[in-house]
C-alpha positions in Angstrom: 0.0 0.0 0.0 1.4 3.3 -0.9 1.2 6.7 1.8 2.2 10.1 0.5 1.3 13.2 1.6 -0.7 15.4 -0.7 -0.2 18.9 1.2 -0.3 20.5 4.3 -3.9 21.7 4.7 -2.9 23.6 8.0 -0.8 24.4 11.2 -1.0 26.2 14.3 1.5 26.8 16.9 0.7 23.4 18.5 0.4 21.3 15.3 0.0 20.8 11.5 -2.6 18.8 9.2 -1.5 16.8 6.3 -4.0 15.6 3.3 -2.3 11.8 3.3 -3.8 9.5 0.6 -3.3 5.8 0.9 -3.5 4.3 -2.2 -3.3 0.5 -3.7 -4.4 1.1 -7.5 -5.2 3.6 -9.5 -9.0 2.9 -9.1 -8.7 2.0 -4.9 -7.6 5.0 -3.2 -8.5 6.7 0.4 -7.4 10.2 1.9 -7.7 11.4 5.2 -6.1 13.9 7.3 -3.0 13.5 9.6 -3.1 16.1 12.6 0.4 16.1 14.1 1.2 17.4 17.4 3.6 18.5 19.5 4.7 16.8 22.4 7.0 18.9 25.0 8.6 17.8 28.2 8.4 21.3 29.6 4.7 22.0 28.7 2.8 19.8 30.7 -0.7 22.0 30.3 -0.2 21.7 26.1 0.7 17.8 26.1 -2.4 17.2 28.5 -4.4 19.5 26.1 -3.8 17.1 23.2 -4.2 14.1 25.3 -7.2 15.4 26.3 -8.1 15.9 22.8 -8.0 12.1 22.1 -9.8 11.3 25.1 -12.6 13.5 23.9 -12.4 11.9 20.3 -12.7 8.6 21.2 -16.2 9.4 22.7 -17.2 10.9 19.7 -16.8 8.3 17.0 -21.0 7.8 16.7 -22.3 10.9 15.2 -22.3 11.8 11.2 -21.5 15.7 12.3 -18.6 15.5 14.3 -15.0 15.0 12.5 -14.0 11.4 12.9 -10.7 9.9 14.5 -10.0 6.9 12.3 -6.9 6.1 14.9 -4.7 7.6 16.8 -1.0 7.5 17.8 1.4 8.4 20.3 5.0 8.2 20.2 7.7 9.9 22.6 7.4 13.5 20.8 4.6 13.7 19.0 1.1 12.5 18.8 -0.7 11.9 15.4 -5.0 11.6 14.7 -5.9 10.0 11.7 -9.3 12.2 10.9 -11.6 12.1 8.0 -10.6 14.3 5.4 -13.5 17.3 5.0 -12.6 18.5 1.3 -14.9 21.5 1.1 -12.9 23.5 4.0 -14.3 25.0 6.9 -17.3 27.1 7.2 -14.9 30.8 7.8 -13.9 29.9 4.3 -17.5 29.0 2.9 -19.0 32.2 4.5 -15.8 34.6 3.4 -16.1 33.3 -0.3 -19.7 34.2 -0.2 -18.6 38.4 0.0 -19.6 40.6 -0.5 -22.4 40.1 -2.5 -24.1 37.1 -2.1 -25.9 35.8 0.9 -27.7 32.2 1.1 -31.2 30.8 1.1 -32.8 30.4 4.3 -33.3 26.9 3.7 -29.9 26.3 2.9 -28.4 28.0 6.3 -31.5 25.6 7.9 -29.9 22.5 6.6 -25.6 23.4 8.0 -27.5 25.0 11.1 -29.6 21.5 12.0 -26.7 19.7 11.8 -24.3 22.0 14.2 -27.3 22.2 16.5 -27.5 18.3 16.3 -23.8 18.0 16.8 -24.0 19.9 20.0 -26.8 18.0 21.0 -24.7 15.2 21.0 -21.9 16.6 22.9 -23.9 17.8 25.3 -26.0 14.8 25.9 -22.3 12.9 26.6 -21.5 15.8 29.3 -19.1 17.4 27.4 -18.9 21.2 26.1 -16.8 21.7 23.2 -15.8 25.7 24.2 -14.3 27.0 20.6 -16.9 26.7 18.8 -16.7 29.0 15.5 -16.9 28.6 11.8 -12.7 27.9 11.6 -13.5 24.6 13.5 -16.8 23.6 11.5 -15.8 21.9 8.5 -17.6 20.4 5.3 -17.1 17.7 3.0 -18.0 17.9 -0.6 -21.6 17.3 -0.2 -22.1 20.3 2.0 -22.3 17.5 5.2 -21.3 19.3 8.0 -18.1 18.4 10.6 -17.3 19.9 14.0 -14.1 19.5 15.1 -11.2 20.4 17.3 -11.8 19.1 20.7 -8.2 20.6 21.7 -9.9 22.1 25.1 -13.0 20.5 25.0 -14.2 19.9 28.5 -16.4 16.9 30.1 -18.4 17.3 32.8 -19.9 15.2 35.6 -23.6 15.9 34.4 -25.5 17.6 32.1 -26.0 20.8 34.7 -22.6 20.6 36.1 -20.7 24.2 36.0 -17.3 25.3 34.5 -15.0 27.9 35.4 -11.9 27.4 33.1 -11.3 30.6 31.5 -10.6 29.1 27.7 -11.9 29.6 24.1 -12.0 31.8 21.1 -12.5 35.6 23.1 -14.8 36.5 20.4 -16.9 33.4 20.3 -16.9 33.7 24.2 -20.7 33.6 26.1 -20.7 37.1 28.4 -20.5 35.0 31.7 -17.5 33.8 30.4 -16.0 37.3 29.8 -17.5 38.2 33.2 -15.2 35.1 34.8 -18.7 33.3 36.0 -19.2 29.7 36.3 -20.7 28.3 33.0 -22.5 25.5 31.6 -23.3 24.0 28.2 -25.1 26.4 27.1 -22.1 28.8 26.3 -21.9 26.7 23.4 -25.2 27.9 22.6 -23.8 31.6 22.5 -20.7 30.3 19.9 -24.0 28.6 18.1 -25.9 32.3 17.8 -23.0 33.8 16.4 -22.1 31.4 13.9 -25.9 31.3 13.2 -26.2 35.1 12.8 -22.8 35.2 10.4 -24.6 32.5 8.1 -27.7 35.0 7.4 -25.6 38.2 7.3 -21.7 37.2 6.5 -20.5 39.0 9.3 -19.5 38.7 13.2 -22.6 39.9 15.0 -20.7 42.2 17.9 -17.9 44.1 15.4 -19.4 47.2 14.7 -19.0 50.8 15.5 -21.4 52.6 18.0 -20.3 56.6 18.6 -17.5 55.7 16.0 -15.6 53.5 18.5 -15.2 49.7 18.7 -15.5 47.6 21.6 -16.2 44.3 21.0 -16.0 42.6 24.2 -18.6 45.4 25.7 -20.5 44.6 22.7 -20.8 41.1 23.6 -21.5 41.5 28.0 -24.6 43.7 26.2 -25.9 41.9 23.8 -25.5 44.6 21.1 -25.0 43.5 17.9 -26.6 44.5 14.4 -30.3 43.7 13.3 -30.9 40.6 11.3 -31.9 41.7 7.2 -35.5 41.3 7.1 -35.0 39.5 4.2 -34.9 36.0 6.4 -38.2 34.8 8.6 -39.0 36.9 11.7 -38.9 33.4 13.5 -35.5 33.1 12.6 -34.5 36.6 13.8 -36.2 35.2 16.9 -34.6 32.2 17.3 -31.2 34.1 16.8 -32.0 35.9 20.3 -32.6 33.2 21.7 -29.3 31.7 21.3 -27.9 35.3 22.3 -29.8 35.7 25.4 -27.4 37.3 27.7 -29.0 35.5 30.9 -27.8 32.1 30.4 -31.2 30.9 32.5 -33.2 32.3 29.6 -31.1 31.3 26.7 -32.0 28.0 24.6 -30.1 24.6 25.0 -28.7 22.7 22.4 -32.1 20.8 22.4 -34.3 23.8 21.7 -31.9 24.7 18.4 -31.9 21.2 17.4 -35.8 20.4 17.5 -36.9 23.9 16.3 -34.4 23.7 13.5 -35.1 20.3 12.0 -38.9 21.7 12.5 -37.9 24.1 10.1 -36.1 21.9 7.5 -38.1 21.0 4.2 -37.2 17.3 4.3 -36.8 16.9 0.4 -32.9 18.9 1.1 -31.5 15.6 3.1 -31.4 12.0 2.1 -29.1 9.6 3.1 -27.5 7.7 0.0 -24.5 5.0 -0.2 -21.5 7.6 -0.9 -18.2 7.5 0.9 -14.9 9.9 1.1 -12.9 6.7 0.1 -13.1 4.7 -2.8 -12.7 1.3 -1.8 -12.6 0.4 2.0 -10.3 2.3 3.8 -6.9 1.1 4.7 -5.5 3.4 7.8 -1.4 2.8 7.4 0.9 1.5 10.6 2.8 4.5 12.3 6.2 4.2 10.5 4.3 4.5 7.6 2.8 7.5 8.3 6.1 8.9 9.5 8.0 8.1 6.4 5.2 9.9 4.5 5.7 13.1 6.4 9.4 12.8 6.5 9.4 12.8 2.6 7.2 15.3 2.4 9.3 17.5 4.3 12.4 16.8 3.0 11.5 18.3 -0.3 10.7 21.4 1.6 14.0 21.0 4.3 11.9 21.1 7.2 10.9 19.6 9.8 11.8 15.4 10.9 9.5 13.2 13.3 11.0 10.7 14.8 9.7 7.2 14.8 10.5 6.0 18.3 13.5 8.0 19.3 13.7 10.4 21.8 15.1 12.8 19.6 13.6 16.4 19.8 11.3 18.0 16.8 12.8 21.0 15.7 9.3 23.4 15.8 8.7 25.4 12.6 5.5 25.7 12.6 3.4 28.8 11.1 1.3 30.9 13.2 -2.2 30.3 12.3 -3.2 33.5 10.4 -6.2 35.2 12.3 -7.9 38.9 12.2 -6.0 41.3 13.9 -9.4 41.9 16.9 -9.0 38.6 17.4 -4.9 38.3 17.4 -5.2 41.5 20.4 -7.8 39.7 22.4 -5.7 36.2 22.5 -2.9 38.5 23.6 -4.5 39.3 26.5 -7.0 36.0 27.4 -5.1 32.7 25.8 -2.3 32.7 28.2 -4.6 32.9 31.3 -6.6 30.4 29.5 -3.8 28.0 29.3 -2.5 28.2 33.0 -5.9 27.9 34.3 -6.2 24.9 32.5 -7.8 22.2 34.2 -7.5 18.6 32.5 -6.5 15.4 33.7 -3.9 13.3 31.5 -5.8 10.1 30.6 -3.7 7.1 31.5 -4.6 4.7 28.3 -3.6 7.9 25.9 -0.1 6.9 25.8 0.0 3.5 23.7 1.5 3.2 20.7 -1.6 2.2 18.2 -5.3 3.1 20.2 -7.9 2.2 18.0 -8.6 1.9 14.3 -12.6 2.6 13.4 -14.3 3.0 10.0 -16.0 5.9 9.2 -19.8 6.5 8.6 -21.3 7.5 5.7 -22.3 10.7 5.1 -25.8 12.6 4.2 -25.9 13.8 0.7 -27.4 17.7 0.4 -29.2 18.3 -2.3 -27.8 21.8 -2.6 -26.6 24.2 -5.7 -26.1 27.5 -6.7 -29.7 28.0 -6.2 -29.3 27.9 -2.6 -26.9 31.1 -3.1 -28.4 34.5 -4.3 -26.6 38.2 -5.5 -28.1 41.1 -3.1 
């Protein structure tokens, strides 16, 4: 079986993604993604954030919405995730290529919505709050099917009401009793949910705008103030935005409400399930060395970076900063690093074995979904 590494799709300051693509013929291929990260001797609170990121995976393998973790590896300097491959990108991507003149069909913002609502309706039903929520870590496959990912500082709870207090996430994405250092529950997932909501029907972040010609997004968001919906969309959907926004979290919908009101919603014709795979041919997920071969030749052509395959040998880290708007590079300034020594995870014990698990992935729903679903204002 031959393992080469297409491209990188991606890197942050903890890791990178690879497009790998195991293939045996010309006609029995599969790709999926490699995430590779980091591990550091003097970091504890980063290795157990990626530890706990495969904890939190391997909870997560039943649910058509949620990115799956095919396997999963760890070694003595690095720890790899062999995820499904989403080939149509992330939804920052999807919305930004939509400006600045065309916005999409209600029904077709329905349809993503339903399936991020029924994604959190999963997590939270398995006591776990995902925390960065936001269109960079919603992706989509070719068909438009809908994949939340990054669990990097996801966090499981006890119960379903338990409280949080861990100051993490996206500042921007952030409920207002997070901002206000207040205990939390699920439902600040909610919040993220009525942002991304409101940036599907209007192609913007709901709290960056100007009031007396000044910005302030984080007063924007303990307030509630962001822009009026376009009347062009159904005044029950405008509603139903609030109602993720409500500032009191008492008040403010659960991940059941959005789910159930939103598949109410849905004209059933748009989803069908049909026999279509990202692989052709059954999947083959490569042994470790393999894997590490395939991003050691990648690399060399680039003279970069080396993984070692067992050795205790250190990674020399060139990664690239993950390229984000400059609001949102000043406000991780100032919240990310007391978000990371606040950080309250436990390692998990079983994370440390060479070869975890291996599982197949589900098939996906098909959208019946064109360029009709996207108009010109």
């Amino acid at each position: 079986m031959g393992v080469t590494v297409e491209r990188k799709l991606g890197s942050g300051t903890f890791a990178s993604v690879y497009l790998v693509k195991t293939k045996n013929s010309d006609d029995d291929y599969y790709q999926f993604a490699l995430k590779v990260m980091m591990l550091s001797k003097n970091n504890e609170p980063k290795d157990a954030m990626m530890r706990h990121e495969v904890k939190i995976l391997r909870q997560l393998n039943q649910h058509n919405n949620i990115v799956l973790c095919q396997a999963d590896f760890e070694r003595n300097d690095h720890i790899m995730l062999v995820l499904e491959y989403c080939g149509g990108g992330d939804l920052a991507g999807y919305i930004e290529s939509l400006k600045p003149s065309n916005y999409l069909e209600e029904q077709h913002i329905i349809v993503l919505a339903a399936q991020i609502a029924s994604a959190i309706e999963f997590l939270h039903k398995n006591h776990i709050i995902h925390r960065d929520l936001k269109p960079a870590n919603i992706f989509l496959t070719e068909d438009q099917t809908i994949k939340v990912g990054d669990f990097g500082i996801s966090r499981s709870l006890e119960s379903t009401l338990a409280k949080a207090q861990t100051y993490i996430g996206t500042p921007i994405y952030m409920a207002p009793e997070i901002l206000n250092h207040q205990e939390y529950s699920s439902k600040a997932d909610v919040w993220s949910f009525g942002c991304i909501f409101y940036e599907l029907m209007c192609l913007k972040y709901p709290f960056k705008h100007r009031i007396e010609g000044e910005e302030n997004i984080l007063e924007n968001i303990r307030e509630g103030r962001y822009i009026p919906i376009s009347s062009r969309y159904d005044r029950n959907l405008q509603d139903f935005t609030k109602g993720a926004l409500q500032l009191d979290e008492k008040k403010r919908m659960t991940a059941v409400d959005l789910h159930s009101f939103l598949v109410g919603m849905v004209d059933r014709h748009l989803i069908k399930p049909v026999e279509t795979s990202t692989a052709i041919g059954q999947p083959q997920i490569p042994s470790h060395k393999k894997l590490i071969k395939a991003v050691n030749d990648f690399h060399t052509k680039a003279s970069t970076l080396e993984l070692s395959s067992g050795s205790e040998d250190s990674y020399s880290d060139d990664f690239e900063s993950l390229s984000e708007s400059a609001d949102e590079d000043e406000l991780r300034g100032t919240l990310f690093a007391t978000a990371i020594q606040n950080l309250n995870i436990q390692q998990c014990d079983d994370a440390t074995t060479s070869s975890i698990h291996v599982d197949i992935p589900q098939k996906p729903l098909k959208k019946l979904m064109g360029k009709d679903n996207i108009k010109k204002i």
